[in-house]
N, C-alpha and C positions, 0 to 999 in steps of 0.2 A: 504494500500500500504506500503511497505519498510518507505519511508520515515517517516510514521504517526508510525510506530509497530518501528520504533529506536527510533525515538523522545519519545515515552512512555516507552520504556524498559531504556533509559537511568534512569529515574528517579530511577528506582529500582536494578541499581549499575551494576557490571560486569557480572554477573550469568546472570542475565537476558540481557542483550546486546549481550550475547554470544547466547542464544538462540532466539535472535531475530535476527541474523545475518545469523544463522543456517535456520531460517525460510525464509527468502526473500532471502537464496539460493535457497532453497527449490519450493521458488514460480516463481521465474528466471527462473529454470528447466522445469519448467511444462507450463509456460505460454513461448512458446517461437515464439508466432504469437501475431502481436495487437487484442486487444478485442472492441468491442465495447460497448456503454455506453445502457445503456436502451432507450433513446430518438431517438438514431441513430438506433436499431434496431425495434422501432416502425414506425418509419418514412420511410424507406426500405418496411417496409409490406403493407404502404398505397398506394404506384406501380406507384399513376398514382395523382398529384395536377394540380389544376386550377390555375394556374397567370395570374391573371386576372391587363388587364390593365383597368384602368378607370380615369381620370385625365383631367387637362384643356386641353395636347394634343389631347383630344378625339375630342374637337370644333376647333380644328386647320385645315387647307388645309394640306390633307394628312395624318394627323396625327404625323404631324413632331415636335411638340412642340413651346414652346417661341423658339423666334430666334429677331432678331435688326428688323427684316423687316414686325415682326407683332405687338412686342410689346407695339407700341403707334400707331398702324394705324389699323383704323379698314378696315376687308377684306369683302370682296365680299357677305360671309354668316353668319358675325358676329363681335364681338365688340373688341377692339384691347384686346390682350393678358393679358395688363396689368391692363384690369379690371375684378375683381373678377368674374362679372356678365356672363363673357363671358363663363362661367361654369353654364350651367344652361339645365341639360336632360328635356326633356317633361313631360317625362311619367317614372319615376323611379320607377321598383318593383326588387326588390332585389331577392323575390320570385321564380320570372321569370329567375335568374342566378340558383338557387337550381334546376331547371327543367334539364338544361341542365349538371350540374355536376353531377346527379345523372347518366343522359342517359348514359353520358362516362365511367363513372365509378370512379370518384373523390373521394377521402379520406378525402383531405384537401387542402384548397387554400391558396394564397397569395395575398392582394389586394395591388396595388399601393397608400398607404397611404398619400405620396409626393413621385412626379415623380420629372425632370429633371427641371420644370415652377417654382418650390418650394411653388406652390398652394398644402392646405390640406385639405383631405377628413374630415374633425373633425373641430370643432370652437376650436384651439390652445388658451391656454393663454399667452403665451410666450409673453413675451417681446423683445422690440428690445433696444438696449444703451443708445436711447435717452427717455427712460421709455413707448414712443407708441405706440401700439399695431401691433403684427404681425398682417395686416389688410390684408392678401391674404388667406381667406379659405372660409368654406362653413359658414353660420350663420354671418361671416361678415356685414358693413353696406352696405346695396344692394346687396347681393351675395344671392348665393341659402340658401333657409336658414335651410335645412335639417341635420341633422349630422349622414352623410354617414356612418362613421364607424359603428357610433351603432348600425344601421338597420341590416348593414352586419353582423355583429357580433350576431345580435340577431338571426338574418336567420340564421346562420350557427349553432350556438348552437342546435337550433328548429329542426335544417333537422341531428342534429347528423354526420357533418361535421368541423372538422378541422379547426383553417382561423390562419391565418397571415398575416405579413404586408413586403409590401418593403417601403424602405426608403432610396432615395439617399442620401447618408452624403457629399456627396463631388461636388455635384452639384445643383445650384440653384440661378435660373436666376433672380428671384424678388429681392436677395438679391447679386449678379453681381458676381456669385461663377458658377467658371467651375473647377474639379480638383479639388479644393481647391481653388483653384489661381481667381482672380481678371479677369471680364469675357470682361470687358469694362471700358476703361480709356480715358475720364471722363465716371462714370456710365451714363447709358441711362437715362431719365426723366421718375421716379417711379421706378425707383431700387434705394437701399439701399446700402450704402457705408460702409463697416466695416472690423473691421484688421480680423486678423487671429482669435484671442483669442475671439473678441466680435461676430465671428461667432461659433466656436467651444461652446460658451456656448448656444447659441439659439439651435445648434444641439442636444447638450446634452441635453436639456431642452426639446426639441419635445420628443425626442427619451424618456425621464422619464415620459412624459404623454401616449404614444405610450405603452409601458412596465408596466406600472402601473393603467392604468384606461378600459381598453380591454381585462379582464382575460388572464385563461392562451392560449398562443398563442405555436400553434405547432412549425411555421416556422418563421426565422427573415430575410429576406433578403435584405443585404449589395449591392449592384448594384454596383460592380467595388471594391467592399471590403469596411472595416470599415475605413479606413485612420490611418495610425499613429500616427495622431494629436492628436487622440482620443483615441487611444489603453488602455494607463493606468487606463482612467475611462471607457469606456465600461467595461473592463472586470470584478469587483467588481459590476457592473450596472446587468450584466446579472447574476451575481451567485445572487444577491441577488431578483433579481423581476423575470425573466426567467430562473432556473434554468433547466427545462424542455425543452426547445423550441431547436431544429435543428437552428443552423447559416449559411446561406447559404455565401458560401466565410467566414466562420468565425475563419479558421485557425489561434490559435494564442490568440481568445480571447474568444471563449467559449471550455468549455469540451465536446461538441455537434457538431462537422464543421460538413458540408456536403462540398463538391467542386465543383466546377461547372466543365465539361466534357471539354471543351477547344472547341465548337461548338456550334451556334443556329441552323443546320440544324434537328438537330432530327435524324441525322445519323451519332453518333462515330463510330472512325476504331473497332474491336472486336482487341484484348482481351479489357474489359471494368473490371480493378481490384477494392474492396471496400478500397483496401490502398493502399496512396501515397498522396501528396499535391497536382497536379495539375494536369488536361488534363484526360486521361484516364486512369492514375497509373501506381502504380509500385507492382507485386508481392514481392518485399523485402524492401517494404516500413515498415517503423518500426509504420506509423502514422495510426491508424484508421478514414477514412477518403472517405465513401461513396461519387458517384458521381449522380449529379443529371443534367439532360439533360432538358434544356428548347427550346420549341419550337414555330413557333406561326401557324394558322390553315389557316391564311391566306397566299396567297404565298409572295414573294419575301421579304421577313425578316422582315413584317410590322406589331410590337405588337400590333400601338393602331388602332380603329375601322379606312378603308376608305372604301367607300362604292364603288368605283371606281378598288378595287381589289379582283380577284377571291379566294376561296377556295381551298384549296388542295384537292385530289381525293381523294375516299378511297384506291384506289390500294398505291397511296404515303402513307398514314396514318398506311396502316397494315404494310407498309414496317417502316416506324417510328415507330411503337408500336414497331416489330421484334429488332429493333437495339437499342433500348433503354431499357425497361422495357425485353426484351426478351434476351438483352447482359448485366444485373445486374447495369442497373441504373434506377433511377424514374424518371420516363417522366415528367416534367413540363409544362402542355399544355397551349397556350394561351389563354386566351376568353377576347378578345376587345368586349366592350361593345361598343354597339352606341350612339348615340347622344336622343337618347326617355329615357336612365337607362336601356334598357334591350339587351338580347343575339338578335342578327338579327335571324331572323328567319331563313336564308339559313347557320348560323352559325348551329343553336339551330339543324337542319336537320343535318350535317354532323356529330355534338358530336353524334348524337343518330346513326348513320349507324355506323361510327368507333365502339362507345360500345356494338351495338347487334353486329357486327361479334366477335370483342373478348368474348363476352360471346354464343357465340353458337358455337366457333370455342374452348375456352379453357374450356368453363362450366361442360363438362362431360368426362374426357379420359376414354377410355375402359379398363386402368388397373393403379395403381398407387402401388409406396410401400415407407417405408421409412426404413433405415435401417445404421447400424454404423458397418464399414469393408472398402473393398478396391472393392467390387466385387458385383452383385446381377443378377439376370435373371429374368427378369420381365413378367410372365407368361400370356398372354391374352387368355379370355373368350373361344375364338375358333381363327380357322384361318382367319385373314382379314387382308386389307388391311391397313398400316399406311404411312404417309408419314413426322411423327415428336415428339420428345419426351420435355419434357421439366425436366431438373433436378434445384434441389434446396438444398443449403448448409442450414443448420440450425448455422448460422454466431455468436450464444451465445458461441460457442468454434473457432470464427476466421474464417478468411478466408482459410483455407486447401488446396481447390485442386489444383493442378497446372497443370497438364495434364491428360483426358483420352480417353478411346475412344469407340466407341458404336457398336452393333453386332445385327445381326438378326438371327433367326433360319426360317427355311420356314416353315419346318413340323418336327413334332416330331422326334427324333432322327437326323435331319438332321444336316449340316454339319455348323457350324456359319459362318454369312460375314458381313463383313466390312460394315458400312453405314454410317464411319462420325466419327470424334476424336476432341479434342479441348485441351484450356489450361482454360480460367479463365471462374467459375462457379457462386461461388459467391450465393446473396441474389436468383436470379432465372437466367435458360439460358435454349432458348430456341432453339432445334438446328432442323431446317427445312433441310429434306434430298432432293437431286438432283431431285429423284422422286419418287413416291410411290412405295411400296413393299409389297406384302405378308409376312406377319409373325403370327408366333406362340409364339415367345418368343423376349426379345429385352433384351442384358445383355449390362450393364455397368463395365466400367474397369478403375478404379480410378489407374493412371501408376505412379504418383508423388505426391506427397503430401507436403507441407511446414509446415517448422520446425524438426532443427533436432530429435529430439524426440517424432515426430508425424508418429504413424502408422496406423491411421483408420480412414478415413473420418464419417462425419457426416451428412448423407442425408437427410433432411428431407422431400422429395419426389422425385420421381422418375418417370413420369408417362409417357404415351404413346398415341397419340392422331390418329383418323381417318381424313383423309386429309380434307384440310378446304376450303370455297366456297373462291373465288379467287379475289371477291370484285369487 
């Protein structure tokens, strides 16, 4: 970059400062859209992660988590929140989550390492102020005595999947932290009382065993962001143990952000840009800064397992894939595990119908191309019916398109029509026409482009699909 190629030419006097100055005009010029970094462009291809909830709220009524009204009283189906024990699955096969993220089509997951209860899937060393052991995880005395991550971790390597962690930094009820801020005054009986500073080191302290003892990790996610309290050591934390890994909400402290889309329904407004810091972006955003859309499969916004609540349909779900992974961001699907350690079976059933339509529906277009210009006519086999194309930017040169719009031919020689225009493209977009049509050919027409010294988009596919079963 500029600043590294001056800092070195200084040393070798004016000649060289001058052509070092010469050069990072040069590169000004030419780059005049954000780039993305290699982790952010790996993580865009993987389309579609598991966020998998699993935590002490999985044993909670409803799945709501610690709250004043469970954590020293035990409920109806189990032992008050505030004992470790009350974490305890039947039957845990980690195996049994690999089933169903293959069905979907999963890249890479995220598991809740510590959720909002500040119980951890791993026997933590950490200490607490008064030298005592953080005593709220699994391996505990009388707690479950498995240690969750590494299972997970080991299955994931094994199945040739992805895994990271969330981690709320700013919330954590064992330790009487909501925000940051103090959760209860006086703490409840079995939470921990601590300033600002003696929580920020147990934070940093988890998060360096999380970073340092679980390979490398695709994704890092921040749940409400990393806090500020913590800003100046995270960020040397992550270049030095995750230099590779996506920060979900990490604007600010890794060279990798991802964004979160500014909705958990699984359906952002379109356009859906790869730059801009927040919600669904901004075309003249100078920040690279992919967005990633999380959803959960059960209905009414509820990540962790209740067995008391239905599934989404697959008609909803193809409409979620369409607006998500189909409007240029990666789907984040949920998978609440239940209260045995494994996917519920009327879950494990719906990942697998969602994944076989997307893959019998996008597995084979009748015609594809890639190609670098402004223009292409995309020639199919003979004449049939389509009712959808899908184009895709190859994003190593930026986000480019800004506007275009699509055509059909019916039969040879015939006259092109209209069937649908758009503006943001991006890592993949998917655009579903009113209704099916006859065609012979299907041209794209790249009408605007970003950057002023950008004249040629970069496609790197084009393709054209026969209409898909309706689910």
């Amino acid at each position: 970059d500029c600043v590294s190629v001056t800092n070195d030419a200084m040393i070798g006097g004016c000649a060289n400062m001058l052509l070092a100055l010469l050069l990072c005009a040069s590169l000004s010029a030419v780059y005049t859209v954000p780039m993305p970094t290699l982790p952010q462009l790996s993580w865009e291809h993987n389309e579609i992660a598991g966020l998998t909830h699993f935590n002490m709220a999985t044993f909670t009524e409803s799945g709501n988590g610690c709250s004043a009204s469970n954590w020293n009283k035990k409920t109806r189906d189990n032992n008050a929140t505030s004992d470790a024990s009350a974490f305890w699955p039947s039957n845990l096969n980690v195996t049994n989550w690999v089933e169903s993220y293959k069905a979907l089509g999963v890249k890479h997951t995220i598991l809740t390492a510590k959720h909002g209860c500040g119980f951890c899937l791993w026997p933590t060393k950490t200490k607490l102020p008064s030298g005592e052991p953080y005593s709220y995880h699994v391996g505990a005395q009388g707690a479950y005595p498995r240690n969750i991550l590494k299972e997970y971790v080991d299955a994931m390597t094994k199945a040739g999947i992805g895994h990271g962690f969330y981690y709320s930094t700013g919330a954590n009820f064992y330790l009487n932290r909501h925000g940051w801020k103090p959760a209860h005054n006086p703490p409840l009986p079995g939470q921990h009382n601590l300033t600002t500073e003696q929580y920020k080191t147990v934070v940093l302290s988890q998060l360096h065993e999380l970073w340092t003892e679980f390979g490398n990790l695709t994704e890092i996610w921040f749940d409400g962001g990393y806090g500020n309290q913590i800003k100046k050591e995270v960020i040397p934390m992550l270049k030095k143990y995750q230099p590779n890994a996506v920060a979900f909400n990490g604007l600010g402290v890794s060279p990798n952000p991802v964004r979160w889309i500014g909705t958990e329904s699984g359906m952002p407004k379109y356009p859906v840009w790869s730059t801009g810091a927040s919600g669904t972006g901004s075309p003249t955003s100078d920040i690279y800064n992919p967005p990633a859309s999380d959803t959960t499969l059960q209905d009414f916004d509820r990540w962790f397992f209740d067995k008391g609540v239905p599934v989404r349909t697959l008609p909803v779900l193809i409409d979620v894939y369409h607006k998500t992974v189909g409007q240029n961001s990666l789907l984040e699907m949920d998978f609440a595990i239940d209260r045995t350690g494994q996917v519920h079976p009327s879950h494990a059933k719906q990942y697998k119908a969602i994944g076989d339509w997307i893959r019998t529906c996008y597995g084979a277009p009748l015609a594809s191309v890639s190609f670098i210009g402004t223009e292409v006519s995309l020639k199919l086999p003979t004449l049939t019916m389509i009712d959808r194309v899908m184009v895709q930017e190859d994003e190593a040169h930026g986000e480019l398109v800004l506007e275009y719009n699509l055509q059909v031919i019916s039969k040879n020689g015939g006259t092109p029509k209209p069937v649908g225009s758009g503006t943001a493209v991006g890592f993949k977009r998917i655009q579903v026409f009113a209704e099916p049509i006859e065609a012979s050919e299907v041209i794209l027409t790249i009408t605007k482009l970003n950057g002023a010294d950008v004249n040629e988009a970069y496609i790197a596919n084009f393709s054209a699909f026969a209409p898909c079963p309706k689910g």
